[in-house]
Every structure is written in structure tokens, then in C-alpha cells.
Backbone as numpy.savetxt, mean C-alpha at the origin, in Angstrom:
# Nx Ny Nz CAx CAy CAz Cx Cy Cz
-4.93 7.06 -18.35 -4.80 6.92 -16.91 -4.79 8.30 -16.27
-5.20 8.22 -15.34 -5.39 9.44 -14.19 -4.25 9.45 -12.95
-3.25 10.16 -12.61 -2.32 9.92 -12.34 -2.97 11.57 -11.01
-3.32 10.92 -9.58 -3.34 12.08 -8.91 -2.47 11.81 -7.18
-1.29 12.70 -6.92 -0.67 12.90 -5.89 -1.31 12.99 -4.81
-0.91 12.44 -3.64 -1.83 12.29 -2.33 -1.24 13.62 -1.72
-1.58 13.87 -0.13 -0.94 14.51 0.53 0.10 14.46 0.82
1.03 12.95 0.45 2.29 13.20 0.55 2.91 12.72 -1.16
3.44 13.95 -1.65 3.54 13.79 -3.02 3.87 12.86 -3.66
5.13 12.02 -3.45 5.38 10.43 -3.49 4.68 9.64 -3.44
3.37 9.60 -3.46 2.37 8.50 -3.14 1.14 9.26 -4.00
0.82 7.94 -4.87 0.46 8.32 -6.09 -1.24 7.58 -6.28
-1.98 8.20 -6.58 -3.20 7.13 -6.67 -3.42 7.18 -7.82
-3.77 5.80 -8.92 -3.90 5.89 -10.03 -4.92 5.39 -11.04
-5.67 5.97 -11.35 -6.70 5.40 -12.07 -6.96 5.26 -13.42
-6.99 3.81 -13.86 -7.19 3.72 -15.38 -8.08 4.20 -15.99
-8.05 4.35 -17.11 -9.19 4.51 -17.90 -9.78 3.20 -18.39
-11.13 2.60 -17.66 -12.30 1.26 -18.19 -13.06 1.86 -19.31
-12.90 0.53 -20.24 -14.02 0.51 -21.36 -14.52 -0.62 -21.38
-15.71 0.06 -21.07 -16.88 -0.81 -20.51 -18.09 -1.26 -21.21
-18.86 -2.36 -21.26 -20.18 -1.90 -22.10 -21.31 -3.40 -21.30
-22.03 -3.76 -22.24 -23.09 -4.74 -21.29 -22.33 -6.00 -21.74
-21.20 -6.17 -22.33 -20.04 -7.61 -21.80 -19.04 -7.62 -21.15
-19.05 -6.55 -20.37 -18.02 -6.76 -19.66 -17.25 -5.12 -19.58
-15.90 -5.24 -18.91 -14.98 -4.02 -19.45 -13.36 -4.68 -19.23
-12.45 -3.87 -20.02 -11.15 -3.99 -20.35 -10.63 -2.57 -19.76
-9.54 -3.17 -18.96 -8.62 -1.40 -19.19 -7.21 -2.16 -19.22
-6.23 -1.42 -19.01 -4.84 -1.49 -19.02 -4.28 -1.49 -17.46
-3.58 -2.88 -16.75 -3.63 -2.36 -15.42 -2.38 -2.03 -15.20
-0.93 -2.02 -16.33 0.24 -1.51 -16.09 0.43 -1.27 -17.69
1.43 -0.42 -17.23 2.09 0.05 -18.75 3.90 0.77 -18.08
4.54 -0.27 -18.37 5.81 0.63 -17.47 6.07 1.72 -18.37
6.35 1.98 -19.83 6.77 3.40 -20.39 6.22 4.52 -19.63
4.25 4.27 -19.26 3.91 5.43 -18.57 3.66 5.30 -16.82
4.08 4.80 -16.42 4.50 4.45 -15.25 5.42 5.48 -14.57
6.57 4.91 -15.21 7.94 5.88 -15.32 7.90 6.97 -15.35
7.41 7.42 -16.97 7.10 9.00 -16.89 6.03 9.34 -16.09
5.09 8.95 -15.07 4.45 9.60 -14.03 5.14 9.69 -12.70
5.82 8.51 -12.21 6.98 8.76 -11.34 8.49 9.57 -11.57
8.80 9.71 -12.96 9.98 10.30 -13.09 11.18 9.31 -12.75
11.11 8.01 -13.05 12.45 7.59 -12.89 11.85 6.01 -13.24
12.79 5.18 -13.40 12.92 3.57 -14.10 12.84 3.00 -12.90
12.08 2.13 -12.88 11.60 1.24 -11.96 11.46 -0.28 -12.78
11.85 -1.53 -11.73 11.90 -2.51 -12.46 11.42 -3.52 -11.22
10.13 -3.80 -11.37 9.45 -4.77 -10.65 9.75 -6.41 -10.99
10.03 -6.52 -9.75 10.43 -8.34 -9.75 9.80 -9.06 -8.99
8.84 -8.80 -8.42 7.83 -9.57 -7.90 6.44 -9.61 -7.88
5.44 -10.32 -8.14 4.17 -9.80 -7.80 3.28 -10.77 -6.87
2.44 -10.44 -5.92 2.29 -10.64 -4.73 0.65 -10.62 -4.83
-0.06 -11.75 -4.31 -1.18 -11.85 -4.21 -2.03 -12.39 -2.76
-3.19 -12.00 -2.09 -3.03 -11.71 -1.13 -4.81 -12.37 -0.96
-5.23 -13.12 0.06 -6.74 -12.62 -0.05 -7.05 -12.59 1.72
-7.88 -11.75 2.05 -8.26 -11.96 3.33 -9.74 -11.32 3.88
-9.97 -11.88 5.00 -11.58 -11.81 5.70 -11.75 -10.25 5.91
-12.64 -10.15 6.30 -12.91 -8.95 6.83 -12.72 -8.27 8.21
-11.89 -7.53 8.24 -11.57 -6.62 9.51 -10.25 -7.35 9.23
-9.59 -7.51 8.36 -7.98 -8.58 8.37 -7.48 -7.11 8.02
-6.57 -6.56 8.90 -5.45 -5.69 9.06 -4.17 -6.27 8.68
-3.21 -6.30 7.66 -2.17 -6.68 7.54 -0.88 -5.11 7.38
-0.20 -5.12 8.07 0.77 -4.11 8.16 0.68 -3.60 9.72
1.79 -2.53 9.46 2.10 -1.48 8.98 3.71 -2.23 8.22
3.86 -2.71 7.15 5.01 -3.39 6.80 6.29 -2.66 5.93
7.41 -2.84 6.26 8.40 -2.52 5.23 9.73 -2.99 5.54
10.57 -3.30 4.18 11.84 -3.85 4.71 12.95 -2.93 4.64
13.70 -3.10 5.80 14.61 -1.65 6.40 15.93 -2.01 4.89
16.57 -2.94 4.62 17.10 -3.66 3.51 16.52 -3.90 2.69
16.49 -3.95 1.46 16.24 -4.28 -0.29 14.83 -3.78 0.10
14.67 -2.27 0.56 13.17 -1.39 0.45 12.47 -2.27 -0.89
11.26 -2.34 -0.71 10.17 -2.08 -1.63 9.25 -1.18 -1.98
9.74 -0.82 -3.45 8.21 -0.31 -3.86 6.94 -0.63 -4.11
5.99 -0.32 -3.84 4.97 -1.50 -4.28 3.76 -0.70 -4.94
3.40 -1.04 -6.03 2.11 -1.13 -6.86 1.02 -1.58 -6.28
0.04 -1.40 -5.67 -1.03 -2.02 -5.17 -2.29 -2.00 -5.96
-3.37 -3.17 -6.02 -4.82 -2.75 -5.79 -5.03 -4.05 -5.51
-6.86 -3.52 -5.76 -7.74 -4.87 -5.21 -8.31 -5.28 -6.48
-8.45 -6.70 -6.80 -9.58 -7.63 -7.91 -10.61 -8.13 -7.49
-10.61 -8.13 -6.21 -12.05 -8.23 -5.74 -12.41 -7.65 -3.75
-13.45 -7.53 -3.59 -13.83 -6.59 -2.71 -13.07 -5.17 -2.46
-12.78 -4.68 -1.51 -11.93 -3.49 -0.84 -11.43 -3.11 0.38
-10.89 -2.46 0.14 -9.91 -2.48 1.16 -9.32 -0.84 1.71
-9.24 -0.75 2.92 -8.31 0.81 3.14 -6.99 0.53 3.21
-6.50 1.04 2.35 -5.10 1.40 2.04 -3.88 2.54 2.37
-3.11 1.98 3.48 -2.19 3.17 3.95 -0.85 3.32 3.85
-0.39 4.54 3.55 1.28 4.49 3.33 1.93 5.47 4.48
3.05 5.26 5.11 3.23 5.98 5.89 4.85 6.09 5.52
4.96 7.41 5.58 6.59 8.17 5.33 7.06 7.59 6.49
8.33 6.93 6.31 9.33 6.69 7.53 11.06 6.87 6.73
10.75 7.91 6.20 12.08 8.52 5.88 12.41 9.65 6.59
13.33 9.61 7.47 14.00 10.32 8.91 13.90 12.31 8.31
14.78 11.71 6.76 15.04 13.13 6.35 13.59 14.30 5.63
12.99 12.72 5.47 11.66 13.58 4.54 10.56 14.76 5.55
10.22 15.66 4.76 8.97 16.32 5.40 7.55 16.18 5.91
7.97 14.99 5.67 6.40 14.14 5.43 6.78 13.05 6.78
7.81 12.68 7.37 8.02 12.05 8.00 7.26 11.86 9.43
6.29 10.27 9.40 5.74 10.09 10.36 4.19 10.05 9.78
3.87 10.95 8.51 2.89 11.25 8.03 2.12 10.03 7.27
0.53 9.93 6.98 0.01 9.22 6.73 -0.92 9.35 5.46
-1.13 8.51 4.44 -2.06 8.65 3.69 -2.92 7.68 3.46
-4.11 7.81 2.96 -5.26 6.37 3.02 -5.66 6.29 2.21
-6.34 5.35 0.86 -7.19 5.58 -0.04 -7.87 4.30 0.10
-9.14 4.41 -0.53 -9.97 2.98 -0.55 -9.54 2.88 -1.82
-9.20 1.36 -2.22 -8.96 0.52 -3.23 -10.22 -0.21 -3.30
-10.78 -1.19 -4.39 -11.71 -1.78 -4.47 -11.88 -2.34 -5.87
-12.57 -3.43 -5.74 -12.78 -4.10 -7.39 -13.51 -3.27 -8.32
-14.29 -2.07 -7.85 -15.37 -1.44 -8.70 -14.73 -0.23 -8.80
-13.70 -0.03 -8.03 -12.97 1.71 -8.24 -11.68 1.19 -9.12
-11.51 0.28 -8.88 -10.13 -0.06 -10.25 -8.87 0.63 -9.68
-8.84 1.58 -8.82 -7.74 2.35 -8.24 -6.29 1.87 -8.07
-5.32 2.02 -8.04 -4.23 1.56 -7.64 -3.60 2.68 -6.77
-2.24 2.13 -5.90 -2.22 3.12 -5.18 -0.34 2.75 -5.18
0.61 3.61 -5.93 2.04 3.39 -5.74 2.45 3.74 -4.63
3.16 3.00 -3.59 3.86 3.65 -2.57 5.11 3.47 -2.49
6.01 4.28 -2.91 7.62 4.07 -2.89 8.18 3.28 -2.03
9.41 3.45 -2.43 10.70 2.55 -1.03 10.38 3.95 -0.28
10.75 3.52 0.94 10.88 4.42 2.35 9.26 4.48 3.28
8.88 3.68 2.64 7.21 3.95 2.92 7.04 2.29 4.08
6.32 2.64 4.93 5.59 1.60 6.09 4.26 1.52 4.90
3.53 0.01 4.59 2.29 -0.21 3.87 1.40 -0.76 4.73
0.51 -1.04 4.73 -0.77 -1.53 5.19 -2.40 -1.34 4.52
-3.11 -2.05 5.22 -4.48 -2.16 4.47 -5.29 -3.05 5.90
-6.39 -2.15 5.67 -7.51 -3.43 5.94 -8.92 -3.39 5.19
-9.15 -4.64 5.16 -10.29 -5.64 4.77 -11.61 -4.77 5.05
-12.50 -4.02 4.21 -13.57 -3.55 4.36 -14.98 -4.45 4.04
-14.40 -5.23 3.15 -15.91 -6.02 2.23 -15.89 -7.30 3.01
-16.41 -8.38 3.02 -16.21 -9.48 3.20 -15.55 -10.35 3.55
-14.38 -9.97 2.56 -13.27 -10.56 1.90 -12.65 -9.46 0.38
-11.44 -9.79 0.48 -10.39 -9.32 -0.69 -9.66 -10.19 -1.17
-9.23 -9.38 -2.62 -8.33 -10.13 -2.81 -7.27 -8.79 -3.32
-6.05 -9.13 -3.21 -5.01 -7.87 -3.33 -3.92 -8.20 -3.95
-3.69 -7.37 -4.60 -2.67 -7.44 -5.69 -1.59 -6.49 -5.83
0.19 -6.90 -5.69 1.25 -5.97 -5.50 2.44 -6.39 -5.87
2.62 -5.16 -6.78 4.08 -5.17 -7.50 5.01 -4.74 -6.72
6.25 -5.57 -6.64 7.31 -4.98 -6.01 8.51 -4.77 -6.91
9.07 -3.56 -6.39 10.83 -3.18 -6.81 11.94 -3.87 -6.32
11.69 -4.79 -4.82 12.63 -5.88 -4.84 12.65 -7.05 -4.28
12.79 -8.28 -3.67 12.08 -9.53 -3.27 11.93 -9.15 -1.91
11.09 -10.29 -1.42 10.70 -10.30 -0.36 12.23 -10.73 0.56
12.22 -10.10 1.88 13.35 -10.43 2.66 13.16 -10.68 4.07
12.92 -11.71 4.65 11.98 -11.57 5.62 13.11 -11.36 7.18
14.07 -11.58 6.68 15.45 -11.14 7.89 15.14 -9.62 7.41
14.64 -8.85 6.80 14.94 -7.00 6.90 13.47 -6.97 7.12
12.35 -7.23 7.22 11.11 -7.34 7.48 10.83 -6.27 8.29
10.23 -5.49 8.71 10.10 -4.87 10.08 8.48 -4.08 10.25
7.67 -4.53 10.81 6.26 -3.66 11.00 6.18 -2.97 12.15
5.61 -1.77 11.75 4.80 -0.85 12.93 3.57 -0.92 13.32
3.29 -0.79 14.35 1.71 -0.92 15.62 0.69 -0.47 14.52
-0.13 -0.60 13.71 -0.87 -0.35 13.38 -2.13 0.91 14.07
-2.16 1.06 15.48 -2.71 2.24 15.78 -1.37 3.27 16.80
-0.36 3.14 16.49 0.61 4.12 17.02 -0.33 5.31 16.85
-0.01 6.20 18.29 -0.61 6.85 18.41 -0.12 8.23 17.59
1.31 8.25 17.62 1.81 9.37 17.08 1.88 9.50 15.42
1.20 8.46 15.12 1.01 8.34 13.38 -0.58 8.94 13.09
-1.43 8.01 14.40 -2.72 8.40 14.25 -4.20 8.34 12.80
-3.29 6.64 12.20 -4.19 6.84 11.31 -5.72 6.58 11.59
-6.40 7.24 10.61 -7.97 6.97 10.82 -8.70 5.70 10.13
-8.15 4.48 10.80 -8.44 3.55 10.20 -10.47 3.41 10.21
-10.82 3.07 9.30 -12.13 3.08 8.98 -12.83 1.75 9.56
-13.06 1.38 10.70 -13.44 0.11 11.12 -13.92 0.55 12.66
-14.74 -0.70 13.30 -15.23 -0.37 14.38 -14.22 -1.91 14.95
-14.03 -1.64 16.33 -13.41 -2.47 17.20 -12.23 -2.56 16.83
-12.06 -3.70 17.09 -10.25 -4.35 17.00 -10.01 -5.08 15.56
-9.28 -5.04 15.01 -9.03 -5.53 13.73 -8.48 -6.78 13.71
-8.29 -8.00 12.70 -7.63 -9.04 13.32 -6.07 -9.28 12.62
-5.18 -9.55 13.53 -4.11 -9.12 13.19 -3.25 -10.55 13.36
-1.95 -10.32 12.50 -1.41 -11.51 12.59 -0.58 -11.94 13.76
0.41 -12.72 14.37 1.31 -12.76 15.21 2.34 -11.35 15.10
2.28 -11.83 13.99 3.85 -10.57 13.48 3.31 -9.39 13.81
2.11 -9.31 13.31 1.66 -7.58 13.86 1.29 -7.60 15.23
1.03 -8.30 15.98 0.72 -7.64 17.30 1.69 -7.55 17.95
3.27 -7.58 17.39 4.18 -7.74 18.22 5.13 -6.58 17.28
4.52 -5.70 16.60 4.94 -4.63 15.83 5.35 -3.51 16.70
6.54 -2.50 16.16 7.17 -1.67 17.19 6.33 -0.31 16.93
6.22 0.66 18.16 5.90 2.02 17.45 7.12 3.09 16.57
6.27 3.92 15.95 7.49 4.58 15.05 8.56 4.95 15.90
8.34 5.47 17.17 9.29 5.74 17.90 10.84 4.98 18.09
9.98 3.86 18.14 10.99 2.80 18.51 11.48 1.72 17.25
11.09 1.72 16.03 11.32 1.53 14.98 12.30 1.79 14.64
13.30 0.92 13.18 14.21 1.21 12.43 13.28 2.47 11.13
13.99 3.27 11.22 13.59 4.04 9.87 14.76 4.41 8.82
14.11 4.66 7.63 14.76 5.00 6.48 15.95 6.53 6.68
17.03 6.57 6.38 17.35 7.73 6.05 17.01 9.36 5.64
């Protein structure tokens, strides 16, 4: 595995090693021993989360202010832009954004710690998405941000308006958000 740090060091993009040939290919899509030792600390995932949606489907900017999640991400089929955003008050990175394309043919995964706002949208067709979490879902600590807050400013990769759920169009800006410590 290929284990490379984004711009904000905590946020990890990770790529297996595929062995591939004209039947097919196999890789390894978790291994917690080396997991751990690439994050530096024990992590114990209790949920996993499967997801599929249309194209231009924006889901986030999501995170729960109570029983944080970490989450493991990728895609098994089509792709998707993938964003993590620091909303830890104390961190240096705070407010800051990172993006990677995930996709069925890049195999990528993308870890984004507790303290992190997540999101993605739908580039192909359709997706399907796949995510490990560090603790259950809680939908009383739930809390999403505006997806184009201006003071986050991500460069989401899409033309027009994205389609968004109830919950997100009624998402707060960071400003006005609960954030992490």
C-alpha cells in the first residue's frame, strides 16, 4: 500500500497495491495491523456504510459534534470528489479543505479522522460508496455545513447546482456551526 498525506497531514490518501491480469484483479482493501501503523494509533471500526447515488448527488458537508467519526472511504463503482474539511477550533488547518477523486478504476481510499466535516459528489453517472466508521451513526449529534460556504471555498468540480438533500440545504456555514475543540 501507498500511504500519501494530503495538505492537511491527518488526511491520508491510500492506495493499494492491484494484482491484476486478463481475469480480473485482487488487492487487499483493509488490513488494520497496517492501518494503525500508518496512522500511528488503534482504531476500531464499528460500522460500515454503503451509499449509491446519481450524478451531481452532493451529500455533506457531514459530521457528528458527539461520538465523532472516523471514516475510511472509497468508491466500487463510478467516482466521486471527495472532501474533508478541518473543523477543529485548535488545529492549524482549521477551516481548511482537501479533495481527492475516488473512483472504481483508481482503487483510492481516502481516511478522514474525527474532527473532520466529510462530503463528496457524484462525478460518473452514478456511485457507489463505501465507509468505515470509528463510531455509530448518531443522528441527534448529526450536524452539516453549506456545502459552498464561502469562507471554506471548496473547488467543487461540477457545473451548476448540485442536488442536495433536505438536510443539506438547510446546512449551517462554518461560521455559524458547532465545531470540534
Amino acid at each position: 500500500m501507498k500511504i500519501t498525506p494530503t495538505a492537511i497531514p491527518d488526511v491520508l490518501v491510500i492506495e493499494p497495491k492491484v494484482f491484476g491480469d486478463e481475469r480480473g484483479f485482487f488487492f487487499e482493501s483493509f488490513n488494520q495491523a497496517k492501518f494503525e501503523s500508518f496512522i500511528g494509533r488503534q482504531v476500531n471500526f464499528v460500522q460500515d456504510n454503503h451509499s449509491r447515488s446519481a450524478k451531481n448527488v452532493l451529500r455533506g458537508l457531514h459530521y457528528q459534534i458527539q461520538q465523532p467519526q472516523g471514516k475510511l472511504v472509497r468508491v466500487v463503482q463510478g467516482e466521486v470528489f471527495d472532501v474533508a474539511v478541518d473543523i477543529r477550533k485548535s488545529s492549524a488547518t482549521f477551516g481548511k479543505w482537501v479533495g481527492e477523486v475516488l473512483s472504481a478504476d483508481n482503487k483510492k481510499q481516502l481516511w478522514v479522522p474525527e474532527g473532520f466535516a466529510h462530503g463528496f459528489v457524484v462525478l460518473s453517472e452514478a456511485a457507489e460508496f463505501l465507509y468505515k466508521t470509528t463510531d455509530y451513526y448518531a443522528p441527534e449529534y448529526e450536524r452539516s455545513i453549506v456545502w459552498n460556504d464561502p469562507t471554506i471555498n471548496i473547488k467543487w468540480p461540477i457545473n451548476g447546482e448540485p442536488i442536495l438533500s433536505a438536510k443539506d440545504q438547510q446546512a449551517k456555514t462554518l461560521a455559524t456551526a458547532e465545531h470540534f475543540a
